[in-house]
C-alpha positions in Angstrom: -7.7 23.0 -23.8 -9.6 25.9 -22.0 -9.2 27.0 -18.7 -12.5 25.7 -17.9 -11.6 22.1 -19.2 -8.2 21.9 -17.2 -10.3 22.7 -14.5 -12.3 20.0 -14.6 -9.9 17.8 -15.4 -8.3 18.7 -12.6 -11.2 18.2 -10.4 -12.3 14.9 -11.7 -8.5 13.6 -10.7 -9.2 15.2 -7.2 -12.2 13.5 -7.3 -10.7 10.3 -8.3 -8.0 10.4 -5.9 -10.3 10.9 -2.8 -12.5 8.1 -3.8 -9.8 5.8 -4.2 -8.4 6.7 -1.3 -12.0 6.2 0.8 -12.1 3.1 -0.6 -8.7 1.4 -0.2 -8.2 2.7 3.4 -9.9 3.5 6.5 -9.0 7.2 6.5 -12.4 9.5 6.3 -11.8 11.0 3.1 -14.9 12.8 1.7 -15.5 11.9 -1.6 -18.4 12.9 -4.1 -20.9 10.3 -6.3 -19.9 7.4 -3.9 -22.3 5.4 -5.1 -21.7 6.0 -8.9 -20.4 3.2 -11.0 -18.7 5.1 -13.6 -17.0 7.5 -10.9 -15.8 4.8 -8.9 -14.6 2.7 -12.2 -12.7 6.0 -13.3 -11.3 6.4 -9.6 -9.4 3.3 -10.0 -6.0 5.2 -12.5 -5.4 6.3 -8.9 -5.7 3.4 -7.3 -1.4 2.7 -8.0 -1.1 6.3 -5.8 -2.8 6.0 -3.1 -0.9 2.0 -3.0 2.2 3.9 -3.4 1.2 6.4 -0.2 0.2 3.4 1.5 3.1 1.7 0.9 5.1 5.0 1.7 3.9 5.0 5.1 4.3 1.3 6.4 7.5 1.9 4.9 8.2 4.9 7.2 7.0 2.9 10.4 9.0 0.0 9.8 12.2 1.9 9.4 11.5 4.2 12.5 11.0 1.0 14.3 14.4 0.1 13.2 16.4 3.2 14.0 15.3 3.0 17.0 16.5 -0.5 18.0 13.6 -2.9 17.3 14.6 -6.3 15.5 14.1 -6.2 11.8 11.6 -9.1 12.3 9.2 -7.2 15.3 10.0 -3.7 13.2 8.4 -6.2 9.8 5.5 -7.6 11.9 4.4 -4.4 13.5 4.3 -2.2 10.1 2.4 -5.1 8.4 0.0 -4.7 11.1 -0.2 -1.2 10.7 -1.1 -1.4 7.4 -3.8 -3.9 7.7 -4.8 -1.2 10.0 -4.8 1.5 7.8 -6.2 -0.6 4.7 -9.1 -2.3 7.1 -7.8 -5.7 5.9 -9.5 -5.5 2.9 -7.1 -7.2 0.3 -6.4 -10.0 3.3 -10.0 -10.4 3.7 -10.6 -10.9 -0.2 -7.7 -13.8 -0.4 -8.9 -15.1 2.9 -12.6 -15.8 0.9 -10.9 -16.8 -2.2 -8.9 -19.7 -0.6 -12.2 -21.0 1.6 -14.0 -20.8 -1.5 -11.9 -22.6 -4.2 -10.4 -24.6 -1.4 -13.6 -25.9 -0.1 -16.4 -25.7 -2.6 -17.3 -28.2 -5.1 -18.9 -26.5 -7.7 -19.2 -23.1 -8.8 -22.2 -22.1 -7.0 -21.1 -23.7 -3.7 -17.8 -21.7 -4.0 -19.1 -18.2 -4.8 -21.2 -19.1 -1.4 -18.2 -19.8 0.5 -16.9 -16.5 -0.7 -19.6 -14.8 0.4 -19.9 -16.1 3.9 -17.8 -13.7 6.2 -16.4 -16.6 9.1 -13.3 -17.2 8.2 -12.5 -21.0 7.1 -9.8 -23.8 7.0 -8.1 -22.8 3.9 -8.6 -18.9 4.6 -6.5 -19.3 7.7 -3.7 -21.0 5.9 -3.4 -18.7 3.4 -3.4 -15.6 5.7 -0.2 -17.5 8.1 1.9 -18.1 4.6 0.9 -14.7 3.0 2.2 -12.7 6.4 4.4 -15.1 7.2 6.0 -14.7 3.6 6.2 -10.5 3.4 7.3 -10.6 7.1 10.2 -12.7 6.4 10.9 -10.5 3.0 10.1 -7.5 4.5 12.9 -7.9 7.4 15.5 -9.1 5.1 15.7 -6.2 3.0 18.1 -3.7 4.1 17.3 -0.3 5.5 18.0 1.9 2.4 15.3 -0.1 0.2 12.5 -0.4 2.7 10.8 2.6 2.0 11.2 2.5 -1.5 10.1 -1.6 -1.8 6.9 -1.3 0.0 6.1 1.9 -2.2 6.6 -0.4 -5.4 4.7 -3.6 -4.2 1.8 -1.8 -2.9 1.6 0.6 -6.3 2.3 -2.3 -8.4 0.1 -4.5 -6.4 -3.1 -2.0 -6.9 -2.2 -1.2 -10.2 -3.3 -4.3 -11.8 -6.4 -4.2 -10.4 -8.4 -2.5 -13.1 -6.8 -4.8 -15.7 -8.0 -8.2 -13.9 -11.4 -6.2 -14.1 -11.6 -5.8 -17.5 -10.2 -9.1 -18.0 -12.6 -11.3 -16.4 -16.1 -11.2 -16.6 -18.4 -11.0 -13.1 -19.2 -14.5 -11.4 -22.0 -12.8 -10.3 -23.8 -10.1 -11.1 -24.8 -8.9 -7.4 -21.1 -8.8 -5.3 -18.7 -5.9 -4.8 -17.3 -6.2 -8.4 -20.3 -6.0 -10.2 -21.7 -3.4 -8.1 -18.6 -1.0 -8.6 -18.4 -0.6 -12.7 -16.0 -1.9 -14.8 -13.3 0.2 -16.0 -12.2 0.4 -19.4 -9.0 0.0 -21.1 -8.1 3.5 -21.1 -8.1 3.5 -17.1 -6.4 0.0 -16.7 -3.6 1.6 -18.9 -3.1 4.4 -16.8 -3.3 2.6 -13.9 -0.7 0.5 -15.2 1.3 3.3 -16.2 1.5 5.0 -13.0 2.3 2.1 -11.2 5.1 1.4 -13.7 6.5 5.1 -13.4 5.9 4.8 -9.4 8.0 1.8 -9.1 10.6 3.6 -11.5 11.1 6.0 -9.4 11.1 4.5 -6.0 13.5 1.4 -7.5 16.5 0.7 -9.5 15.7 0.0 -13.1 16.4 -3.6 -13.7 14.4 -3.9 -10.1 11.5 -2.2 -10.8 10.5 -3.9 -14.2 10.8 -7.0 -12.7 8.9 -6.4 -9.8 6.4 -5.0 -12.5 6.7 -8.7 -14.6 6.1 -10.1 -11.1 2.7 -8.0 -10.7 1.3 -9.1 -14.1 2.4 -12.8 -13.8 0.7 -12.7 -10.1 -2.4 -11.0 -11.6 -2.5 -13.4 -14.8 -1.7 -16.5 -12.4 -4.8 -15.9 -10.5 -7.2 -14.3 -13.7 -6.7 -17.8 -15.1 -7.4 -19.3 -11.7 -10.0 -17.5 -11.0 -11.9 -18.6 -14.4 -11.2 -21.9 -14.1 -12.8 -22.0 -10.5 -15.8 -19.9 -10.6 -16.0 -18.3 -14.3 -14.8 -15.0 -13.7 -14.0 -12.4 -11.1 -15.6 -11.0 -7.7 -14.2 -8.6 -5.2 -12.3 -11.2 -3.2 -10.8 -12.3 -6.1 -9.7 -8.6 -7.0 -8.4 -8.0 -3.4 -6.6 -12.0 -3.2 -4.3 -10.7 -6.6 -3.5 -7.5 -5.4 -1.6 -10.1 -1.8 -0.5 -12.2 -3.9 1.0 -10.1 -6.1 2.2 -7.5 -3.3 3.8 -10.9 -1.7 5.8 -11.7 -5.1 7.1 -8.3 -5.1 8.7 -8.3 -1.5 10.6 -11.8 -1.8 11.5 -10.5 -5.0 13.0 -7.6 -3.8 14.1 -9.6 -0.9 16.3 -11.9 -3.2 17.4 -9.2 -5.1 18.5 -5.9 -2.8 18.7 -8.1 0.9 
């Protein structure tokens, strides 16, 4: 490979790594062809890093909260909040739709409506008190040594099945978030996979990490299949509902496991 080529290689994983992280947080990251498809379908291999930084730095706050004397359970529930913070409540917002809209709709057609509205319903409600309710309670049982480190794996894990459910479903419709962003290909969903994989290697012990890894894929096929059985496919919501759910399976994993 030439100079030249490295080069550009190197700049389109620059490239990728800003737009990720403009998308999957509120930070104001600069990032170039915004508005592409195929540049923001190739930006999502990095989607598992900027998860992991994310993760790294809820991490971070919740053990400062603890050295310093707050109880595990305040120290959970204020770095949770952080991060929805940080992330602009995006993933809550998508499984907040998802459960007004399979919970409430009748058919197809009303559900993808439900989806779309943005008041939050019933169903949405209920889903966001047992999701935080769940990582709150996981995230303050496990022990100070493995904070960090857990909320680095579930939030790389969690975003790093993402382009996988994309190119596993097809769009419910052909106008929403999903359909709008470009599909990646299988290429991307395997590195995305991969660096999630080597990301929660790293941060975990081995046996620890490949199950919260079999934890992200069953979460992610769990809702594919639900997702197709409900409305026919995927949309954004349903994109940004796995990557909770799954993120949730990973913490009271690890909760069971290292608390």
């Amino acid at each position: 490979m030439s100079v030249k080529s490295k080069a550009t290689t190197m700049s389109e994983w620059l490239d990728d790594l800003r737009t990720a992280t403009a998308f999957l947080t509120r930070l104001p990251m600069p990032h170039p062809d915004a508005g592409r498809s195929d540049q923001f379908a190739r930006s999502q291999r990095m989607f598992p890093l900027v998860g992991g930084l994310i993760g790294a730095a809820v991490g971070l706050v919740c053990l400062l909260l603890r050295v310093i004397g707050v109880p595990d359970l305040a120290a959970a529930a204020l770095a949770l909040g952080g991060a929805a913070l940080l992330t602009g409540a995006l993933h809550e917002d998508g499984l907040a739709d998802v459960a007004d809209g399979f919970g409430g709709g009748r058919d197809t057609a009303a559900k993808l409506e439900i989806m779309r509205d943005s008041r939050l319903g019933t169903y949405g409600a209920l889903i966001l008190l047992v999701s935080f309710a769940t990582k709150l309670s996981a995230l303050a049982s496990i022990p100070d040594r493995f904070v960090v480190q857990s909320l680095i794996a579930a939030h790389a894990l969690g975003r790093g099945v993402l382009p996988w459910m994309s190119i596993s479903l097809p769009y419910a419709r052909t106008d929403g978030l999903a359909a709008n962003a470009g599909q990646p290909d299988g290429t991307i969903a395997a590195i995305s996979a991969g660096i999630a994989l080597a990301i929660a290697l790293v941060a975990l012990p081995f046996a620890d990490a490949l199950l919260a890894a079999i934890a992200a894929g069953a979460s992610a096929l769990a809702m594919a299949l639900l997702a197709k059985r409900q409305i026919g496919g995927q949309t954004g919501d349903v994109l940004g509902g796995t990557e909770q759910v799954a993120e949730t399976a990973i913490l009271v994993l690890l909760a069971a496991r290292l608390g």
